[in-house]
N, C-alpha and C positions, 0 to 999 in steps of 0.2 A: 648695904649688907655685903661683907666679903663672901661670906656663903650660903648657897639658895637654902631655903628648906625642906629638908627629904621627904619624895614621895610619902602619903600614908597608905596605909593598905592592912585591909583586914580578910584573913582567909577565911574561904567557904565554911559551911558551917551545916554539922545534919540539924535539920528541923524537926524531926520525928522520926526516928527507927522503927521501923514497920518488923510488927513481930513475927515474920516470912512463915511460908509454906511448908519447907525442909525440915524433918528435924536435926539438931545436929549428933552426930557419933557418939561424942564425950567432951570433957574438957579440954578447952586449948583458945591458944589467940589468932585472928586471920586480920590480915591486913591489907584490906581493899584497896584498889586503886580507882577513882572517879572523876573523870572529869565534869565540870559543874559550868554550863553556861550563861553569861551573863541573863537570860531572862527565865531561870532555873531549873529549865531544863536540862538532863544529864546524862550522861553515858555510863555502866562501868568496864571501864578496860579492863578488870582481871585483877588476882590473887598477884599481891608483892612480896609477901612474906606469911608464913604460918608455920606453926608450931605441932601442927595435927593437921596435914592434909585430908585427912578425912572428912573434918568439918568445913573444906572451902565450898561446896555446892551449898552449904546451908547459910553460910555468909554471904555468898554473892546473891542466894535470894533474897536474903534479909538489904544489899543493898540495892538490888532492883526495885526494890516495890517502898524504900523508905523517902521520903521528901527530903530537900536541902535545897540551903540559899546561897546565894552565888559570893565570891571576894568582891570587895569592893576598893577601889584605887580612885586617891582622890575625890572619893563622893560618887566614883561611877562604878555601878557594877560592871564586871570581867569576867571572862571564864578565867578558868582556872583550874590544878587538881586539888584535889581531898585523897588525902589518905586516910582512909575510913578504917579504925580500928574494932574488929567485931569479936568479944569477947564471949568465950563459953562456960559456962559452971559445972556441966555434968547434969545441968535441971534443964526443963524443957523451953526451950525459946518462950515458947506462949504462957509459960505458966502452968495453967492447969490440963495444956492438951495432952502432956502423958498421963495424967488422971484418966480424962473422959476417952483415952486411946485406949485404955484399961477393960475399963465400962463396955465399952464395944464387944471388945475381944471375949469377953464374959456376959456378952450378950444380953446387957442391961440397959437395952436401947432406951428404956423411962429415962431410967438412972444421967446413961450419957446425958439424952436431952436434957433437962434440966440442971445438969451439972455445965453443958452447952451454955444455954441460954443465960444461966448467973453468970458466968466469964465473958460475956458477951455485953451485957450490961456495962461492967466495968470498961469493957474493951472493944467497942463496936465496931472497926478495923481491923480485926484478929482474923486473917486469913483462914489460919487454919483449923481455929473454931469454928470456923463460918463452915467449914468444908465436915467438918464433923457433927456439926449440929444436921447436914444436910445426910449422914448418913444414919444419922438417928433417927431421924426424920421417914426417911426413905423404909426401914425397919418398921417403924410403926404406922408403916403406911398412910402418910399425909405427905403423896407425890406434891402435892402444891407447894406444902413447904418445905420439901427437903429440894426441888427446883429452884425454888427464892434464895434457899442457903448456899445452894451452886453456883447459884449466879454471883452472889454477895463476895463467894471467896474470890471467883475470877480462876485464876490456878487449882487444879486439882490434884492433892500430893497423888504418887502414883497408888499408893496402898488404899484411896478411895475411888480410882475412878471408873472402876468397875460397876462400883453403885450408883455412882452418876450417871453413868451411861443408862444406865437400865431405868432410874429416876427418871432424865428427861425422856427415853424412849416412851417409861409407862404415860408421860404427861402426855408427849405427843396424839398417842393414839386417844386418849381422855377428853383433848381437845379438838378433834378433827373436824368434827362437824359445829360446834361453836365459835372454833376460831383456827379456822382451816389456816391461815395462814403463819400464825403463832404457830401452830404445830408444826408447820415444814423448817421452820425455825429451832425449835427445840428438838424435830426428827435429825437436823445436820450437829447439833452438838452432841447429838448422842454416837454419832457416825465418826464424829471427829475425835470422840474417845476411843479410839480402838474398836472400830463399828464392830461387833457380830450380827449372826442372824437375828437377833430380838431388834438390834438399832435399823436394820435393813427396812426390817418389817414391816419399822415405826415409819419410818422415810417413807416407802413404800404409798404407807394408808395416807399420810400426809400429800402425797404425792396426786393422789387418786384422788381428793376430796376438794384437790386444786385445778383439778380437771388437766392434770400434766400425764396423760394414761400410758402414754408410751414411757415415760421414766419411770412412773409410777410399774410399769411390768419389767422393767429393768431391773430396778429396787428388791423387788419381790423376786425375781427367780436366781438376783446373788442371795437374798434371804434363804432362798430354801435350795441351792446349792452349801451353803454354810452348814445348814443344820441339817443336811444331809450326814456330811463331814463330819459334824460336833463330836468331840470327846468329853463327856459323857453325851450319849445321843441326846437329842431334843425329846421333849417330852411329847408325845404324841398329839394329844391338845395343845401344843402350840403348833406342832408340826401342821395340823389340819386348819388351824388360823389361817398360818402362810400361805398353805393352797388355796382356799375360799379366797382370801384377798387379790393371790393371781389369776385364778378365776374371774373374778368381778374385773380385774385390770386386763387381762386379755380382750373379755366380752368388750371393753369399752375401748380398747386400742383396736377393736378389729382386727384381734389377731387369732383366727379359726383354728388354726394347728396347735395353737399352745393352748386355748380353750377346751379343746379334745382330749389332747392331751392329760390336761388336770384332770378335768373329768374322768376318765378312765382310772386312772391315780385315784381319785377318791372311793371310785364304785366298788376296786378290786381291796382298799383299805378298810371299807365301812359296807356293810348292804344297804344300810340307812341313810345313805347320802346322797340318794337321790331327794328322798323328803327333806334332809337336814338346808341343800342346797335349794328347795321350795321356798323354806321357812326363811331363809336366808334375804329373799328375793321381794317373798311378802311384808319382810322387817323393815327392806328398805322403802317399799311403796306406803308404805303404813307411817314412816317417821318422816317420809316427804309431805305425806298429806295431813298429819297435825301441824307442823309448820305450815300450812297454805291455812290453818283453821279449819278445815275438812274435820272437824272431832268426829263424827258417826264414819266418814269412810277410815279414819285413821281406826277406828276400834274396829270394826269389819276386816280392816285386813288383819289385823295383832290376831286376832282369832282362827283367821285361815293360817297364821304363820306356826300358832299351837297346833291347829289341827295335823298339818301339813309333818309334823312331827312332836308329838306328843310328852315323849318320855322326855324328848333334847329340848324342846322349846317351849314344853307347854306354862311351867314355872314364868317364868321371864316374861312371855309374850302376853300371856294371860293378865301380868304385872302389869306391864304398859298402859294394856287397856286402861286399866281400872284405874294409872294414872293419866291417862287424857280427860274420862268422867270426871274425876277429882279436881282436875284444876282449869277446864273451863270457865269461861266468864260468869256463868250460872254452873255452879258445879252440879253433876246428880249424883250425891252417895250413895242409895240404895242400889244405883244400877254399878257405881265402882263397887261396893261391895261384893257383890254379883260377879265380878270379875275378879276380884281378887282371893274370893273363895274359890274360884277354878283354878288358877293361878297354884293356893295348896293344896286340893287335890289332885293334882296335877304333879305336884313334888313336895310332899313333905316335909321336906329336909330344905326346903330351899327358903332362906331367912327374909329376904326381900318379901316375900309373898305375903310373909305373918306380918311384915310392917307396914306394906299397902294396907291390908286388912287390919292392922288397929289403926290405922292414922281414918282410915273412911268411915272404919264403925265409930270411933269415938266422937267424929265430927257429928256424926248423924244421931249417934246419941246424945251431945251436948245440946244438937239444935233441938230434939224432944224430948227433954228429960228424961228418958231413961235412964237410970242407973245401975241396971241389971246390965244393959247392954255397953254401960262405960266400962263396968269392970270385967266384960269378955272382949272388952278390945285393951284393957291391961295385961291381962293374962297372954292377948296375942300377941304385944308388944314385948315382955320379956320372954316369949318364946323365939321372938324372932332375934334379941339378945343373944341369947343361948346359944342359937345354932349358930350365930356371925363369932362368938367372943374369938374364934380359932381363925377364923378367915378375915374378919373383916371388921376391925375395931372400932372403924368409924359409924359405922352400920349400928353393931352392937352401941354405942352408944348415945346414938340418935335414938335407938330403942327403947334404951333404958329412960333417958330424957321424958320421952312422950309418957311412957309409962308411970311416971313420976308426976308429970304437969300438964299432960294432955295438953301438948302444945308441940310444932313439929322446930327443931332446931336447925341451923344451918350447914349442920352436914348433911342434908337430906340434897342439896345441889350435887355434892363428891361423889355421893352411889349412884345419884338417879343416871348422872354424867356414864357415868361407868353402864348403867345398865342399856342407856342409849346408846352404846357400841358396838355392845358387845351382846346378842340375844341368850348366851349361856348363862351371860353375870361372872365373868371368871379373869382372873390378869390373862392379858395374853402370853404372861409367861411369868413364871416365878422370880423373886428378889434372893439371889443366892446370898449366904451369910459373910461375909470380911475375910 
C-alpha cells in the first residue's frame, strides 16, 4: 500500500438532553462547550457562542445534568469536545412546567399536581417537574411527598426553594422521634436552602432527639435569634415552639443559665406556661413509656399532661390516650372511648378528637352490633371532616374514608405522626404561598 489508511473517528455524541432546571428567558441559540471523557464522564467548560445571552444559565443546565457518549478513534473511546448546540423556542424547556408554573401561581395546587404527575408519566427525569410536583405537594400538605419530589429533582430552581426548605423542615420535625436520624438529614437540607428560623428549629429538634444537646441548643437559639429578627415577625406559636425546644435542649445540655433564662421568657410571654411547660414534660414521659409497652402508665401520664393544662393540652393529650387504648395488643375501646370523649370536651373545635372518637366507637360497635351507635361514630367522623377541611386535608379525609367504610386508611400514620410531636396538633410553622 502506498498509503496508510486514515484514522476513523467518530465525534461525541449527546445521549439524552435532560430537560434542566432553568427556565430559559425567550428564543435563541447557545452553544455549549463540553468536554466528554473517554469513560463518559464530562465536564462543561462554558458558553462559545449565543444569540440571547440571557438564555445561557438555562443551557448550561440543561448541559449539566444531560448524558453523553464519548468519540471514538479507531474503535477506542477518547475524550474529546462537543459543542453542544441548545436551542430555544420561547416554550418552556420542560414542556408543560410553564402550565403547571401557572397552576401554582393561581394557587391550583390539585390542579398543578395532577397536571405534575401526567408530565411525569411521560417524562420521569424532568427535573423541574419533579421540583413542582414537590411544591404541590408541599401546598396540599403531603410533606412525604412533596420530600420524595425534592429529592427526585436533585436542584432546586430558586423560585421553589423556599418551599422545600420548609418541606423538608416540616418532614424533619415529623420524623424525629421515628427516625431520628433521617431527620438530622432532611433538618441539614432544609438549612442548606437558605436556612431560616423554621430550618434552624427543624435542625435543632433533630439534633436533640440524636442526643447531640449541645448542638442541638446551638441550633435553636440561632432559631430564635432569626425569628426574633424575622420580617414579618414569627408567629407567636412558632415563636413559643423555639423556646420550648430550647428549653428541653438547655435542660439536657446542662446549661442552667440559658434554662432560666427561657423560662422567664416564657412566664412574662404567657401566665400559662408554667402549666403549658408541665404538660410539655408529662407528654414526653407518657410517649417514652408507650414505647417501653407501659400502656396504663403512658395513659396516666397523657392525662396528667391535659390536666396539667386544660384549654392547651387537653384536646390532644386526652387524643393520645385513647390512641394507646385503641391499639394495644388487646385493644380496650370502651375505655379509648372514655378518652376520646374528653379529648372533645376538652376542645371542641379540635378535629383529631372527633376521629379518635369515631374510629373507637365504630370499632366497638362493629364488635356488638350496634347500629345506633355505628352511625354516631359516622356522624363523629364527618364532623371531625369538617373542622380539618381548612387545616388539615389529610385528616379530613381519613375522616371522610372511615365515614364511608368504617375502616381506618393510611393516612391515619401522617397525623397520628404529627400528633406524636407536637401536643397542640399544629405545624410548627406555616407553608407560606410561592
Amino acid at each position: 500500500m502506498l498509503f496508510a489508511a486514515p484514522p476513523s473517528y467518530i465525534p461525541p455524541k449527546v445521549v439524552s438532553q435532560a430537560p434542566g432546571v432553568v427556565e430559559p428567558a425567550g428564543p435563541g441559540k447557545v452553544l455549549v462547550q463540553v468536554r466528554v471523557n473517554a469513560d463518559g464522564s464530562f465536564k462543561v467548560l462554558g458558553v462559545e457562542l449565543s444569540n440571547n445571552n440571557r438564555d445561557n444559565a438555562a443551557a448550561l443546565d440543561i448541559a449539566k445534568h444531560s448524558k453523553y457518549s464519548p468519540g471514538i478513534r479507531n474503535g477506542v473511546p477518547v475524550a474529546s469536545i462537543l459543542d453542544f448546540e441548545v436551542v430555544f423556542t420561547g416554550q418552556s424547556v420542560s414542556g408543560s412546567a410553564s402550565a403547571i408554573d401557572q397552576l401554582l401561581h393561581a394557587n391550583d395546587f390539585a390542579g398543578a399536581q395532577k397536571a405534575a404527575n401526567a408530565a411525569l408519566a411521560q417524562s420521569p427525569g424532568n427535573h423541574l417537574v419533579q421540583a413542582q410536583l414537590g411544591v404541590a405537594d408541599s401546598f396540599l400538605h403531603d410533606i412525604p411527598g412533596a420530600v420524595k419530589a425534592f429529592d427526585a429533582a436533585g436542584q432546586i430552581p430558586t423560585a421553589y426553594s423556599n418551599v422545600a426548605m420548609q418541606a423538608y423542615a416540616l418532614d424533619a420535625v415529623a420524623i424525629a422521634n421515628t427516625a431520628p436520624r433521617t431527620s438530622f438529614v432532611q433538618a441539614e437540607k432544609a438549612v442548606s436552602l437558605g436556612g431560616d428560623y423554621r430550618a434552624y428549629f427543624a435542625l435543632g429538634v433533630a439534633e436533640q432527639v440524636n442526643k447531640e444537646y449541645a448542638d442541638a441548643e446551638g441550633s435553636l437559639q440561632q432559631a430564635e435569634t432569626m425569628a426574633r429578627a424575622a420580617s414579618p415577625s414569627a408567629d407567636p406559636q412558632v415563636f413559643s415552639n423555639i423556646e420550648h425546644a430550647l428549653l428541653t435542649a438547655a435542660q439536657s445540655a446542662g446549661d442552667k443559665p440559658t434554662a432560666d433564662r427561657v423560662l422567664a421568657d416564657l412566664a412574662k410571654g404567657d401566665p400559662g406556661a408554667a402549666g403549658k411547660n408541665a404538660a410539655l414534660a408529662f407528654d414526653g414521659q407518657a410517649a417514652k413509656a408507650a414505647q417501653a409497652h407501659d400502656y396504663a402508665g403512658a395513659v396516666a401520664l397523657y392525662e396528667k399532661a391535659a390536666a396539667a393544662a386544660p384549654e392547651w393540652a387537653g384536646g390532644p393529650e386526652y387524643t393520645k390516650a385513647a390512641l394507646v387504648l385503641a391499639t394495644e395488643p388487646i385493644p380496650n375501646y370502651p375505655a379509648a372511648r372514655l378518652e376520646a370523649e374528653k379529648a372533645v370536651a376538652a376542645d371542641p373545635q379540635y378535629a383529631p378528637g372527633y376521629y379518635v372518637d369515631a374510629v373507637v366507637m365504630g370499632q366497638d360497635a362493629l364488635g356488638n352490633g350496634n347500629m345506633d351507635e355505628l352511625q354516631r361514630a359516622t356522624e363523629a367522623a364527618y364532623k371531625a371532616a369538617q373542622l380539618a377541611d381548612q387545616t388539615d386535608p389529610k385528616l379530613a379525609q381519613s375522616a371522610r374514608y372511615f365515614a364511608k367504610f368504617h375502616q381506618v386508611d393510611m393516612n391515619l400514620q401522617i397525623w397520628s405522626t404529627g400528633l406524636s410531636v407536637n401536643p397542640r396538633y399544629a405545624l410548627p410553622f406555616p407553608v407560606p404561598n410561592t
